[in-house]
C-alpha positions in Angstrom: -11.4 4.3 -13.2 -10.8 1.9 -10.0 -7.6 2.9 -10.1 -8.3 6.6 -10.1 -10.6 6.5 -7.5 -8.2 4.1 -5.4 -5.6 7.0 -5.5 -8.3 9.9 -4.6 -9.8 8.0 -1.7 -6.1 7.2 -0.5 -5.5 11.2 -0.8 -8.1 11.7 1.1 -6.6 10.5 4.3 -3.1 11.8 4.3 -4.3 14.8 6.3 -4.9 12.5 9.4 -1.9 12.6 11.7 -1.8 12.2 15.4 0.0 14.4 17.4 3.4 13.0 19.0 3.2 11.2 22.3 0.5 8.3 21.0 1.2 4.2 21.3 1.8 2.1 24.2 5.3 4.1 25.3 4.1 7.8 24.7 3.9 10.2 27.0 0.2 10.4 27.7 -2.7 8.6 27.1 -6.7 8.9 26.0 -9.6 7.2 27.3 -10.3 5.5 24.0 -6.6 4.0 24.2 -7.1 2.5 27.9 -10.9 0.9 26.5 -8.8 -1.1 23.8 -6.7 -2.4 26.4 -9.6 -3.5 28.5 -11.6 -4.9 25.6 -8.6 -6.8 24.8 -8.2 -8.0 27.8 -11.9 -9.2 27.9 -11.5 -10.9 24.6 -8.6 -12.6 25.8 -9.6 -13.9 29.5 -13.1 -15.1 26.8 -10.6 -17.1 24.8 -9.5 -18.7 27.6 -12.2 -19.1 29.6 -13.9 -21.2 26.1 -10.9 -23.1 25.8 -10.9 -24.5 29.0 -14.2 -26.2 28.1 
């Protein structure tokens, strides 16, 4: 029964594609994609910043 429903839950998701033109060289970009890059930035200058200590 796992198994079953390990399969129907992976069906479930093939439907969601992104258009062409997504990733760091595509050939435009969405607000959500420039956040990720900021809050991964953040998380980065935090690291270190609590290293240094």
């Amino acid at each position: 029964m796992k198994s079953l429903l390990t399969i129907a839950t992976s069906l479930i998701t093939l439907p969601a594609f992104a258009h062409d033109g997504h990733g760091l060289f595509g050939s435009h970009w969405h607000a959500t994609d420039a956040l990720g890059f900021v809050v991964v930035g953040g998380l980065i200058a935090l690291a270190v910043w609590l290293s240094k200590k």
